[in-house]
C-alpha positions in Angstrom: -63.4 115.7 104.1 -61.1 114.6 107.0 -64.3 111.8 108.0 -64.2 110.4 104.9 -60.6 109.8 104.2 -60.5 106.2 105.6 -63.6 105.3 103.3 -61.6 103.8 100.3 -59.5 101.8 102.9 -62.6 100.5 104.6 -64.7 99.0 101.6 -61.7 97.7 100.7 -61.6 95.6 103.3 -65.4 94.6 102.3 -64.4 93.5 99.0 -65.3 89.9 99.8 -68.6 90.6 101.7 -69.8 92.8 98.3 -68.5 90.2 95.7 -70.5 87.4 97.8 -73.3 89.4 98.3 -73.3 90.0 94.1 -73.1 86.1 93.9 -76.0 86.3 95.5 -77.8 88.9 93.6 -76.7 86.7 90.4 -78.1 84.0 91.4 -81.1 84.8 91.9 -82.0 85.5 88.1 -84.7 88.0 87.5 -86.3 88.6 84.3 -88.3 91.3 83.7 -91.4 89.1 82.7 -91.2 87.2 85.3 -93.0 88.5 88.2 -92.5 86.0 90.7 -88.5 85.8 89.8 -88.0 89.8 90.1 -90.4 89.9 93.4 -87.8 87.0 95.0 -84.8 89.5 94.6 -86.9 92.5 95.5 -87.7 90.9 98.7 -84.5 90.3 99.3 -82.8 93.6 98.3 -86.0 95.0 100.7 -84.8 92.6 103.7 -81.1 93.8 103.5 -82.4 97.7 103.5 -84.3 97.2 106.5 -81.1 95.2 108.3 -79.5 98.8 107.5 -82.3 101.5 109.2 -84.3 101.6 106.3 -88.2 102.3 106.3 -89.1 99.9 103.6 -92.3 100.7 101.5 -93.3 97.7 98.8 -94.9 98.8 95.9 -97.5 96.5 94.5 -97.8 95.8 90.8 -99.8 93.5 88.6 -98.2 92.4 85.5 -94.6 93.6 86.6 -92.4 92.7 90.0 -93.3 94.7 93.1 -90.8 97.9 92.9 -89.1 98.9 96.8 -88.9 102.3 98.3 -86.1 102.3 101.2 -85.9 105.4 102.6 -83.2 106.7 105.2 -85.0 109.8 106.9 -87.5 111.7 105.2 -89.1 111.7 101.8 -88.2 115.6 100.8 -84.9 117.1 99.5 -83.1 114.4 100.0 -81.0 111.7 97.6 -83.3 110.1 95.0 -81.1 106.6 93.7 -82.3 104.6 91.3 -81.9 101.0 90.7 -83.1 98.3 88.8 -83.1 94.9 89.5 -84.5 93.3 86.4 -82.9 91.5 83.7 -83.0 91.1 79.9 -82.2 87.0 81.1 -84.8 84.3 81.4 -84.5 82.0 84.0 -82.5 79.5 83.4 -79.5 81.3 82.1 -77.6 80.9 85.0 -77.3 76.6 84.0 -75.7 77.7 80.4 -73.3 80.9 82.1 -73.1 80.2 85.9 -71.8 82.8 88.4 -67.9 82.9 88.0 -65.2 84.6 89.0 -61.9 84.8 87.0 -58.8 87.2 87.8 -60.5 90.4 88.9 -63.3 89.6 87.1 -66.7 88.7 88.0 -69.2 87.2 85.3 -73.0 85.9 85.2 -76.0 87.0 83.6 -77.3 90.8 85.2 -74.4 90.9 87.1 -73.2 94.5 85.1 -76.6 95.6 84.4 -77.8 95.7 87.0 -76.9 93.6 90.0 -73.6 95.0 90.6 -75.5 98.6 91.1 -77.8 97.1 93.8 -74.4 95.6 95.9 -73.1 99.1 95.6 -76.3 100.8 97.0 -76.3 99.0 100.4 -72.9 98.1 101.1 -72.6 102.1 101.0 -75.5 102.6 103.5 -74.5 99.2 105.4 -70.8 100.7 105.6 -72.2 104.2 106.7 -73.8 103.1 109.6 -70.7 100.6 110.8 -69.1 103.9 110.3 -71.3 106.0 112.7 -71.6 108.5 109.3 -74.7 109.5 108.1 -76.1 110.7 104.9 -76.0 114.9 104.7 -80.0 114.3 103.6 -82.6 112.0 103.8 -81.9 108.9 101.2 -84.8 107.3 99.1 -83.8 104.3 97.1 -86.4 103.2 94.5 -85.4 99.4 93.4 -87.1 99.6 90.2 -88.4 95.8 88.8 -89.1 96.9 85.1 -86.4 99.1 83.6 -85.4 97.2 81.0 -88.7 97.1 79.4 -89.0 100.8 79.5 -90.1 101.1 82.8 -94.0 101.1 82.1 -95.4 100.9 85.6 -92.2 102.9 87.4 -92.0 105.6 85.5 -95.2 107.8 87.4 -92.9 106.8 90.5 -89.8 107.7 89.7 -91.2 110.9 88.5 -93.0 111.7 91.5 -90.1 110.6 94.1 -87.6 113.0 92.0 -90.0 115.6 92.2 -89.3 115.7 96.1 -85.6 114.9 95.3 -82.4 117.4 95.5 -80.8 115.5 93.2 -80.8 112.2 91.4 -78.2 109.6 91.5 -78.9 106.9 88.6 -77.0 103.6 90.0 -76.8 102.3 86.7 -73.5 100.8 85.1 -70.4 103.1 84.3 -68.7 103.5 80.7 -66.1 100.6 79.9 -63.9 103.1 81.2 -65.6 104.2 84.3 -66.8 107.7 82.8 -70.2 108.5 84.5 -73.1 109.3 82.2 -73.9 113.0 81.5 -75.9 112.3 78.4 -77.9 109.4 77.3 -80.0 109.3 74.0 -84.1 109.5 74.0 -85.7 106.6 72.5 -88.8 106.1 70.8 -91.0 102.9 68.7 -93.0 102.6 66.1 -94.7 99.9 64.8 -96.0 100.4 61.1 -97.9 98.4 59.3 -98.9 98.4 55.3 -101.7 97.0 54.1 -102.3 95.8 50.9 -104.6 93.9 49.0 -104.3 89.7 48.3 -104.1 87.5 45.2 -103.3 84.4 44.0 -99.5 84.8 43.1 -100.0 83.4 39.6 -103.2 82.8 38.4 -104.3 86.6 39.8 -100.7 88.3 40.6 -101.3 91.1 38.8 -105.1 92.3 40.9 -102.3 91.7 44.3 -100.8 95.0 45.9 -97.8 93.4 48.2 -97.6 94.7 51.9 -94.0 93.5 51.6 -92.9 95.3 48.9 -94.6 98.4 50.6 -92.7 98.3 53.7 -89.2 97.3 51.6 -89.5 100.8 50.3 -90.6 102.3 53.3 -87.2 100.3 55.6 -85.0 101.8 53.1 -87.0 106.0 53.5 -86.3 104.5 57.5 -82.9 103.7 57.9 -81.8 106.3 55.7 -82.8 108.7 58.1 -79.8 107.8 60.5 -77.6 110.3 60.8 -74.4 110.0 62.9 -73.6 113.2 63.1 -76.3 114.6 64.9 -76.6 111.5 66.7 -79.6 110.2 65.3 -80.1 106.5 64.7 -83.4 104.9 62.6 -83.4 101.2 63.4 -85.8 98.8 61.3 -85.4 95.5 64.3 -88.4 93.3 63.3 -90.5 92.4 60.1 -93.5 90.3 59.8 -95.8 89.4 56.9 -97.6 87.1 54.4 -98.9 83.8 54.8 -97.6 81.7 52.2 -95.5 82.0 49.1 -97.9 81.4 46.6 -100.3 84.8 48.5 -99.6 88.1 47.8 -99.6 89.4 51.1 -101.9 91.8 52.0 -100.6 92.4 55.1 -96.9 93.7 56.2 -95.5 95.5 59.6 -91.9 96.1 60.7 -91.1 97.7 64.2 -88.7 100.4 64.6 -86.2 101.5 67.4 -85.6 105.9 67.0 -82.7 107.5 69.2 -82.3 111.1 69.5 -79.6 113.2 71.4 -82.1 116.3 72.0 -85.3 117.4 71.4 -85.2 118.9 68.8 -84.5 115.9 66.7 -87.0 114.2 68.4 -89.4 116.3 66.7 -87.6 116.1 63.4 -87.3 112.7 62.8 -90.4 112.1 64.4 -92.5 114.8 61.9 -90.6 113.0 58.7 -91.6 109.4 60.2 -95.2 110.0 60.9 -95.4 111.9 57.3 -94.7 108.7 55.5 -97.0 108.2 52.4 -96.8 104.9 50.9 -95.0 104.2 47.2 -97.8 101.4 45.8 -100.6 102.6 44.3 -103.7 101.2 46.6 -101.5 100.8 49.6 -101.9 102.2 52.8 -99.5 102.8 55.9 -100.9 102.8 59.6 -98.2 104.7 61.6 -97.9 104.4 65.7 -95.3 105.6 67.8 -94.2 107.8 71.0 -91.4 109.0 72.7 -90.8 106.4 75.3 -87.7 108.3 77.3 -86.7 111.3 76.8 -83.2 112.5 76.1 -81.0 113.1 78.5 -79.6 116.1 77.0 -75.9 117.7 78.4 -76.5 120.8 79.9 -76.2 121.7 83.7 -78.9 119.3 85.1 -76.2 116.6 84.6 -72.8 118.6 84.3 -73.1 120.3 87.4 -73.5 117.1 89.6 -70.7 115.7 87.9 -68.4 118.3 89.0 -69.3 118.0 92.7 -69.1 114.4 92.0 -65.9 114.8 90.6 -64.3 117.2 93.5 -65.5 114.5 96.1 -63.7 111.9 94.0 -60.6 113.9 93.8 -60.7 114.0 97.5 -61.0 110.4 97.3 -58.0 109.8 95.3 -60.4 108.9 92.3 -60.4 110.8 89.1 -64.0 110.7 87.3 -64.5 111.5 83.7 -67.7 112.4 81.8 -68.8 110.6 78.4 -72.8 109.7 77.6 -74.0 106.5 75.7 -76.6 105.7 73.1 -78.5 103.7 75.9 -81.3 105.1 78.0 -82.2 104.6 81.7 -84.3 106.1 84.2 -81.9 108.9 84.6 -83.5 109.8 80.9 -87.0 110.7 83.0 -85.6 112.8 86.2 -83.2 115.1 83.8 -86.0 115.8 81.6 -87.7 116.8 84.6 -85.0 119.5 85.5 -84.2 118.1 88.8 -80.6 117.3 88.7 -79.3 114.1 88.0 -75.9 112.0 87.8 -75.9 108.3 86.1 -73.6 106.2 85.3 -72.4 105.3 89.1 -72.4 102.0 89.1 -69.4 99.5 88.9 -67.0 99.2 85.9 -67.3 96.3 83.4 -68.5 95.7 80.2 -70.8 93.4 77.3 -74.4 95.0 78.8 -76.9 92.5 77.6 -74.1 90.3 76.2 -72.8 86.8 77.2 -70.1 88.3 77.6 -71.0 90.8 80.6 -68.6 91.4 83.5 -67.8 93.2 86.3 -64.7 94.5 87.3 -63.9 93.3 91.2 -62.0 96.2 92.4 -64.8 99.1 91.0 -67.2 97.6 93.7 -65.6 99.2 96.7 -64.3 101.8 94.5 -67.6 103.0 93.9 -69.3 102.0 97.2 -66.9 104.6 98.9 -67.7 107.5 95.9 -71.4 106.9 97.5 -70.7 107.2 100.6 -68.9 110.2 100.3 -71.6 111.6 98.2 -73.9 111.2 101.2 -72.0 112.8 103.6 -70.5 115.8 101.9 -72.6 116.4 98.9 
């Protein structure tokens, strides 16, 4: 470890170049739905790969931005990182919360999940090669432009790259903390819809079967199936139905958010859900869901990358800890796969998906030289 001991001190001294180039990144707001946004900070993260001795690959898409592969050497049994560069923002964000930076704190919208991951990324590959160091294998980095819509058109990608991969490093943001990620709940949605039958409210009311009432029996069976302490949570986030007051509606539906720490609940709460019978008589329930990520289950897929990650760390002068989150990423794909995989290595900061998201300045070097050092020695 004797090459890497000046690491820490050197992106240190970058601190400036990665918090401007995160201003940057910020600044350039990038909305999932928004092709033409996401595809103008793809370009860009694509341009600063190349600067660095990347081969640079563009990966065309129709509805969703353009995702990036940057590779550094070859394509097998080598470093998979993942990286999204999408946001849950719309353009136009950034005029109500502009970039800003107070105390050691840097704040705008994306710019903990998942901007700050991207700045990481290439100041660590920018700073090996000032450094005359290079990676221990070859390094892919997928920049990923639809993550936080559940990566639709990514995930046959990120499978297939992983499937090459020695191991996976999910850039994605660390615990409040700074614990990397060694589990992350599966998620899953359904949309269910009850159908009834219509009638006047008052002159016919009695002939009506309400949709309404249906599904206000069937969100109560729902979110009593939450159950904390095997990590389950049933979450009823949307409800539409009717037409007017004086109709009894004949038509209901309510969409539903499932997360699952294993498997095996997966296919307990997923039996009871699509087993649903409705409680009106004459009422009928249309049921349609899927797994959309898989767990990411603690076992040694992720534990065992942690502890080399942890041992490189120590040599470091960083201590790493180990929690998971309710959340899912990519990571969720890869670990399902059984190729091993480490999340969570992103900068420090907090309020995800929240106005009130920040960064923490000092993580961003921190973490760029935990990278680094992964690369070389891992």
């Amino acid at each position: 470890m004797n090459d890497l001991s000046t690491l820490r001190s050197f992106f240190a001294r970058r601190t400036g170049d990665m918090l401007d180039l995160l201003r940057r990144l910020v600044e350039m707001e990038s909305p999932s739905t928004d092709k033409a946004a996401v595809d103008r900070v793809m370009r860009f993260a694509a341009e600063r790969a190349r600067a660095s001795g990347a081969a640079v690959t563009f990966v065309p898409q129709e509805r969703w931005g353009d995702h990036v592969l940057a590779r550094w050497g070859g394509n097998e049994g080598g470093f998979l990182l993942l990286c999204h560069l999408d946001t849950v923002w719309p353009v136009g964000t950034l005029a109500e919360r502009p970039w800003q930076v107070e105390g050691d704190r840097a704040l705008g919208p994306g710019v903990y999940d998942d901007k700050a991951s991207a700045v990481i990324v290439l100041a660590a590959l920018e700073g090996l090669r000032a450094l005359s160091l290079s990676p221990r294998h070859p390094v892919t980095v997928l920049f990923n432009s639809d993550e936080e819509v559940g990566s639709p058109s990514s995930r046959a990608l990120i499978e297939a790259e992983a499937a090459r991969a020695r191991v996976v490093f999910c850039i994605e943001p660390a615990r409040p903390d700074g614990a990397l990620k060694v589990w992350r709940k599966g998620t899953g949605r359904y949309v269910i819809t009850a159908l009834g039958r219509a009638a006047h409210s008052g002159a016919d009311h009695e002939r009506g079967i309400n949709a309404i009432e249906e599904l206000a029996h069937q969100i109560l069976r729902l979110q009593a199936m939450t159950d904390y302490t095997v990590g389950i949570t049933v979450n009823v986030g949307w409800i539409q139905g009717g037409l007017r007051a004086n109709i009894v509606p004949n038509q209901a539906q309510i969409r539903v958010d499932v997360r699952v720490k294993t498997m095996a609940e997966w296919e307990r709460i997923s039996s009871a859900i699509g087993a649903l019978q409705p409680v009106l008589p004459g009422a009928r329930l249309i049921v349609e869901g899927e797994l959309n990520r898989p767990p990411m289950e603690e076992s040694p897929v992720t534990l065992e990358p942690f502890r080399r990650t942890q041992e490189i760390a120590a040599a470091l002068g960083l201590t790493l800890t180990a929690n998971g989150t309710g959340g899912a990423s990519d990571a969720n794909f890869t670990a399902a796969m059984g190729v091993p995989t480490l999340d969570g290595l992103g900068a420090i900061g907090d309020g995800a998906h929240s106005v009130d998201e920040y960064v923490l300045i000092p993580s961003l070097p921190e973490r760029a030289a935990l990278l680094a050092a992964m690369l070389v020695a891992w």
